[in-house]
ZABA-966025 format. One record per atom (N, C-alpha, C): residue number from 1; residue in one letter; atom name; x, y, z. Coordinates in steps of 0.2 Angstrom, whole numbers, plus 2048, in hexadecimal, padded with zeros to 3 digits. Example, Ala and Ser with C-alpha at 12.3 -4.5 7.8 and 13.67 -1.06 7.14 Angstrom:
2
{1; a; N; {842; 7E4; 827}}
{1; a; CA; {83E; 7EA; 827}}
{1; a; C; {842; 7F0; 827}}
{2; s; N; {840; 7F5; 823}}
{2; s; CA; {844; 7FB; 824}}
{2; s; C; {840; 800; 827}}
END
This chain:
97
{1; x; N; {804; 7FA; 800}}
{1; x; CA; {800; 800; 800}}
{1; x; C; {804; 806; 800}}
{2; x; N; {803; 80B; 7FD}}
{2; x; CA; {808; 811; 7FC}}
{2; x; C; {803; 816; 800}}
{3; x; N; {808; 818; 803}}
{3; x; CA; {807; 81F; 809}}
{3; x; C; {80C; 825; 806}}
{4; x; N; {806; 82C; 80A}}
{4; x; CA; {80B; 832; 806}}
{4; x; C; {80B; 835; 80D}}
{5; x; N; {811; 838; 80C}}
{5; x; CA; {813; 83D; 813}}
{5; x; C; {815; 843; 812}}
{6; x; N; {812; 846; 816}}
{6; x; CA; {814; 850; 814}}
{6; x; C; {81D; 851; 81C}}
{7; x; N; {821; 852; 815}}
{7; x; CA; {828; 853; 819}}
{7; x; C; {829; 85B; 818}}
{8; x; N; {82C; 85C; 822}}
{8; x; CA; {82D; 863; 820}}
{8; x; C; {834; 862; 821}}
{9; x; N; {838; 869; 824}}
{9; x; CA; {83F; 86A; 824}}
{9; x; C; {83E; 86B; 82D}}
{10; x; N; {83C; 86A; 830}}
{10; x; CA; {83B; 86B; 839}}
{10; x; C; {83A; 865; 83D}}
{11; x; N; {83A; 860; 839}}
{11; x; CA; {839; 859; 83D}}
{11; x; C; {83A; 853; 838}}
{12; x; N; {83E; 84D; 83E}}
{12; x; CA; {83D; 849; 838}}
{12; x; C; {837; 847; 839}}
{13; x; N; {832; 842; 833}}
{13; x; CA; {82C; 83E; 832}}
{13; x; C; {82E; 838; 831}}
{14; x; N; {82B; 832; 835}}
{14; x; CA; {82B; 82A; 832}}
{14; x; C; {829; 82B; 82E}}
{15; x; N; {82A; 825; 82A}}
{15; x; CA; {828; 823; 824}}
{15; x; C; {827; 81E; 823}}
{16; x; N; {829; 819; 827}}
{16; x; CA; {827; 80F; 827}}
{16; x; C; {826; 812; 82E}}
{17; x; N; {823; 80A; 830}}
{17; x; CA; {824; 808; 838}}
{17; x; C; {828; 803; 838}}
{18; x; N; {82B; 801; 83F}}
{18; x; CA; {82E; 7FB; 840}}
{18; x; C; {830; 7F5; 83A}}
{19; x; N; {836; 7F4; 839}}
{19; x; CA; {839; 7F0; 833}}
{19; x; C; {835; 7F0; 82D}}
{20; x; N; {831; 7F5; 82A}}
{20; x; CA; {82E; 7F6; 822}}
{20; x; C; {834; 7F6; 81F}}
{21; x; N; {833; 7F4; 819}}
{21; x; CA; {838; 7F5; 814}}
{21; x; C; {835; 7F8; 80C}}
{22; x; N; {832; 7F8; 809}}
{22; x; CA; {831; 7FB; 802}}
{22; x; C; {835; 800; 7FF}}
{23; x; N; {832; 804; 7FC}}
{23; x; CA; {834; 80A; 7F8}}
{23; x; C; {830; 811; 7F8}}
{24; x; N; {834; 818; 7F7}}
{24; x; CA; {832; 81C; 7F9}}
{24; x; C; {836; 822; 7F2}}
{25; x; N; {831; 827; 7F2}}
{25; x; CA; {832; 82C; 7EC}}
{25; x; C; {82E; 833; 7EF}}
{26; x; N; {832; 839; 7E9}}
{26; x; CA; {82E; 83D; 7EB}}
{26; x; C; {827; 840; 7E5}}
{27; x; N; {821; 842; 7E7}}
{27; x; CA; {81C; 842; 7E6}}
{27; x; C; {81D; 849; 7E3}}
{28; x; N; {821; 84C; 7DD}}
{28; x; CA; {820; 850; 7DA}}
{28; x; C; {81B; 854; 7D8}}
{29; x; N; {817; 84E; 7D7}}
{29; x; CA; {80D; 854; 7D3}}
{29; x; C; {80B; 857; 7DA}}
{30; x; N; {80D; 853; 7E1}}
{30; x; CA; {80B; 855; 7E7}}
{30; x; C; {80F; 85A; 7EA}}
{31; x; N; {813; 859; 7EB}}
{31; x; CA; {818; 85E; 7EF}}
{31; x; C; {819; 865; 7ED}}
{32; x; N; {817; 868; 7E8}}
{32; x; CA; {817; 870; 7E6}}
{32; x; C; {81F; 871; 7E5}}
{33; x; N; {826; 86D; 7E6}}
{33; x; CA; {828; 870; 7E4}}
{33; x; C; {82E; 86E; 7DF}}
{34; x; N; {82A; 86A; 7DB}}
{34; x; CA; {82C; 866; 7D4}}
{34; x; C; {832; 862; 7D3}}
{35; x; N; {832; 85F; 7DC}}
{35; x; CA; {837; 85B; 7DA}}
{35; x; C; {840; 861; 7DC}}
{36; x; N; {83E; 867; 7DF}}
{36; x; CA; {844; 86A; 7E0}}
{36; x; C; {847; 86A; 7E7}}
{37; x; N; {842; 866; 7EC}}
{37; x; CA; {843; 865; 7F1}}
{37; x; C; {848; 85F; 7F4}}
{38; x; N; {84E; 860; 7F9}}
{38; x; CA; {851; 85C; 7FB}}
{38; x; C; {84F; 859; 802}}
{39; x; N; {84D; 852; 802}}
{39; x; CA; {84A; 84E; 805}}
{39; x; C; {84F; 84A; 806}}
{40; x; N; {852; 848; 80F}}
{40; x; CA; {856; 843; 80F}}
{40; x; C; {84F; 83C; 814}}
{41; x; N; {856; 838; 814}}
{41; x; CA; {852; 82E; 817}}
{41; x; C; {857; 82F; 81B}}
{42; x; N; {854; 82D; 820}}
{42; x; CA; {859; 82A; 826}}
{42; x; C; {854; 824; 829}}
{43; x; N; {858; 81F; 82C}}
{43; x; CA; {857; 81A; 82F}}
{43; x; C; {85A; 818; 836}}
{44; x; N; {857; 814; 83A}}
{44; x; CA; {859; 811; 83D}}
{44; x; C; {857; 814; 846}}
{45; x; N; {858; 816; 84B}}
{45; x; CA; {858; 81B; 850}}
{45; x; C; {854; 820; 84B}}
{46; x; N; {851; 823; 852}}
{46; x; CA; {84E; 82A; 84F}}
{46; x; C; {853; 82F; 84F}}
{47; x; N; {854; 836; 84A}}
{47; x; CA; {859; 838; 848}}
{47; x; C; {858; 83D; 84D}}
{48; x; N; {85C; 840; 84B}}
{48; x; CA; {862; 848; 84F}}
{48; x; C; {860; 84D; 84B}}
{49; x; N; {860; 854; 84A}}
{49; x; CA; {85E; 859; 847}}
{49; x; C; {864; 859; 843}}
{50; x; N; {86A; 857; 844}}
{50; x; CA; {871; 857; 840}}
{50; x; C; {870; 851; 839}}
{51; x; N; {86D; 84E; 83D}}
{51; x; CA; {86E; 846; 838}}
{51; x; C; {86B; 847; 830}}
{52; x; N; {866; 84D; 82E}}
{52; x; CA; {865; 850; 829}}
{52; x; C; {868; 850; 824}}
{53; x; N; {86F; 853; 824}}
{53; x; CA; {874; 852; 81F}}
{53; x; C; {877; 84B; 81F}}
{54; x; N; {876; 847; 822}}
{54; x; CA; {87B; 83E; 824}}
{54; x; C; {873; 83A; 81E}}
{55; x; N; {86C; 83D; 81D}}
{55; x; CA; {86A; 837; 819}}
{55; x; C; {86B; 836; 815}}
{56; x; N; {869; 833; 80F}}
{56; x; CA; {868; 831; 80A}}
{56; x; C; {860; 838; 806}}
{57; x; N; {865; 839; 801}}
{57; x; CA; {85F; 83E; 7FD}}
{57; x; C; {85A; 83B; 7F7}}
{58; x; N; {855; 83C; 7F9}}
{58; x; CA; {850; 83A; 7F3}}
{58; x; C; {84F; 83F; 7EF}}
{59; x; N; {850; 83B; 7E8}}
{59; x; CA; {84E; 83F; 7E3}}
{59; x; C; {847; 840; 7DF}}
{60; x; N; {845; 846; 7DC}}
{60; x; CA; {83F; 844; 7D9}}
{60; x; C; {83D; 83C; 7D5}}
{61; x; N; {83A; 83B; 7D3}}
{61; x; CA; {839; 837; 7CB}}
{61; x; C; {83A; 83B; 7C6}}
{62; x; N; {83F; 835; 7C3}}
{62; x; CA; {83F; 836; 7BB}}
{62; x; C; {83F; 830; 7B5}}
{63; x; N; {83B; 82B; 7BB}}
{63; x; CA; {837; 828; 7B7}}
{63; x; C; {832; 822; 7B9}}
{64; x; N; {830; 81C; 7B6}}
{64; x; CA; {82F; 816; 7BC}}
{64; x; C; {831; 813; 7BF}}
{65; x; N; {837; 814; 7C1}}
{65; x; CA; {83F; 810; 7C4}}
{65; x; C; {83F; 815; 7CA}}
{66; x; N; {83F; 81B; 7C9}}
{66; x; CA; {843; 820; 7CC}}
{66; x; C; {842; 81F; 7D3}}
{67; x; N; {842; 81A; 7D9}}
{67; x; CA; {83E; 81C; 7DE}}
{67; x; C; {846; 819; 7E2}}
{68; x; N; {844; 81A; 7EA}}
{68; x; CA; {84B; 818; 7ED}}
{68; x; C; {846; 812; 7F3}}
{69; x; N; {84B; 80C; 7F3}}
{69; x; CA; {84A; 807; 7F5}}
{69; x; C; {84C; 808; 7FE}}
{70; x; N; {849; 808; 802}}
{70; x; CA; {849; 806; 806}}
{70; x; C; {847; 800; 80B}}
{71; x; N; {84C; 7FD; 810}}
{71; x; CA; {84D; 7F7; 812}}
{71; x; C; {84F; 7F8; 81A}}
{72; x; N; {849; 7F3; 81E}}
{72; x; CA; {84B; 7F6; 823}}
{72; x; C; {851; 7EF; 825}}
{73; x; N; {857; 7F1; 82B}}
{73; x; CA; {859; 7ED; 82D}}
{73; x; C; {85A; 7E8; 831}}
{74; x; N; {854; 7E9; 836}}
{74; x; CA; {852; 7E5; 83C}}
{74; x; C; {849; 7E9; 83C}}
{75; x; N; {847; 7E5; 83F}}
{75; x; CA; {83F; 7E6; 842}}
{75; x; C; {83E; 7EC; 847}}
{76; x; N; {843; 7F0; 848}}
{76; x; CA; {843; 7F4; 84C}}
{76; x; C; {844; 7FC; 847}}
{77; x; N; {846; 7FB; 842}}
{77; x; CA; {84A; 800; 83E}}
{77; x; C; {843; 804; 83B}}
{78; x; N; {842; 80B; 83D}}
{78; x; CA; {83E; 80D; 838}}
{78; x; C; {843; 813; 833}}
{79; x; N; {83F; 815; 82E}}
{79; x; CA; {840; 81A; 82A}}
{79; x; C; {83D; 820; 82B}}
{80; x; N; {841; 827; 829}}
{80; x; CA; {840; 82C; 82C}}
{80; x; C; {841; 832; 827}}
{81; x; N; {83D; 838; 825}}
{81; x; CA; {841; 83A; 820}}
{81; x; C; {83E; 843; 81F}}
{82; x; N; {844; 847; 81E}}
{82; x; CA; {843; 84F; 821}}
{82; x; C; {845; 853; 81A}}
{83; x; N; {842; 859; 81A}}
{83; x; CA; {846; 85D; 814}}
{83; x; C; {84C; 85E; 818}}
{84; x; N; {852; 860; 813}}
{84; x; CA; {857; 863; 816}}
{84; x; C; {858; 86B; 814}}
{85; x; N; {854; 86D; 811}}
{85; x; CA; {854; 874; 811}}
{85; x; C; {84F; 87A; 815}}
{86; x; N; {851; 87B; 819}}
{86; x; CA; {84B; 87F; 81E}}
{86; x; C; {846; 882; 818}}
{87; x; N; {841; 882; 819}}
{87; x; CA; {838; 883; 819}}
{87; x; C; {838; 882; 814}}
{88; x; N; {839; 87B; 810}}
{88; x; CA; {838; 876; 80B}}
{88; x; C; {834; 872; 80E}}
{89; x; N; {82E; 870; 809}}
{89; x; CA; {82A; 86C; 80B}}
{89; x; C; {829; 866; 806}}
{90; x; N; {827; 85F; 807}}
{90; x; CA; {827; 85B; 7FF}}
{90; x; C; {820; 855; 802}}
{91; x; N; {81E; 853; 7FE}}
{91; x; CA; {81B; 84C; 7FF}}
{91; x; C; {81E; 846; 7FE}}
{92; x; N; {820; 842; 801}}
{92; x; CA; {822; 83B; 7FF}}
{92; x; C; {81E; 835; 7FE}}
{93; x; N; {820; 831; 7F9}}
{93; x; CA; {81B; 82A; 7FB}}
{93; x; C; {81E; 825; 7FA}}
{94; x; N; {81C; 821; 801}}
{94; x; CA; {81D; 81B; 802}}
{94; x; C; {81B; 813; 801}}
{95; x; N; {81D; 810; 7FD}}
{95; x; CA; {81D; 80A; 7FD}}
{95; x; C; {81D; 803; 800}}
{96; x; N; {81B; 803; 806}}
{96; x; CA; {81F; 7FF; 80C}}
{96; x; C; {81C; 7F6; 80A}}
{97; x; N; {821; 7F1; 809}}
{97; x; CA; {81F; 7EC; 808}}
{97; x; C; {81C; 7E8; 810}}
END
């Protein structure tokens, strides 16, 4: 089932619960800002207000492929994901198998 999240730049959001694993992209038609927004992933512990620059960046779609696979670790490990640009705002969707 795919889920969508409204990510701002003042907190992280979960995005799985507890060891989910699927796929996750940014929602371009939704997010107002075409895909210019930097969205990081971070896993595992819930992060640090620093740990923004340490995740992994998602990029818009730029096609049917284009999404980033996410895998959790252990049944404990959630996914978590922030603008890194102060008062950036994006939608994400999630995929969680």
């Amino acid at each position: 089932m795919i889920a969508q999240y409204s990510i701002n730049s003042t907190a992280w959001t979960a995005i799985t619960t507890a060891g989910d694993s699927g796929t996750c992209w940014l929602d371009e038609q939704d997010d107002g800002a075409a895909g210019d927004v930097d969205v990081r992933i971070w896993h595992g512990s819930a992060p640090s207000d620093s740990d923004v620059t340490k995740g992994k960046r998602v990029y818009k779609p730029r096609g049917n492929n284009d999404m980033m696979v996410i895998g959790a670790d252990d049944a404990s490990d959630i996914y978590y994901a922030r603008c890194a640009t102060p008062g950036a705002t994006a939608t994400i969707s999630v995929d969680a198998l």
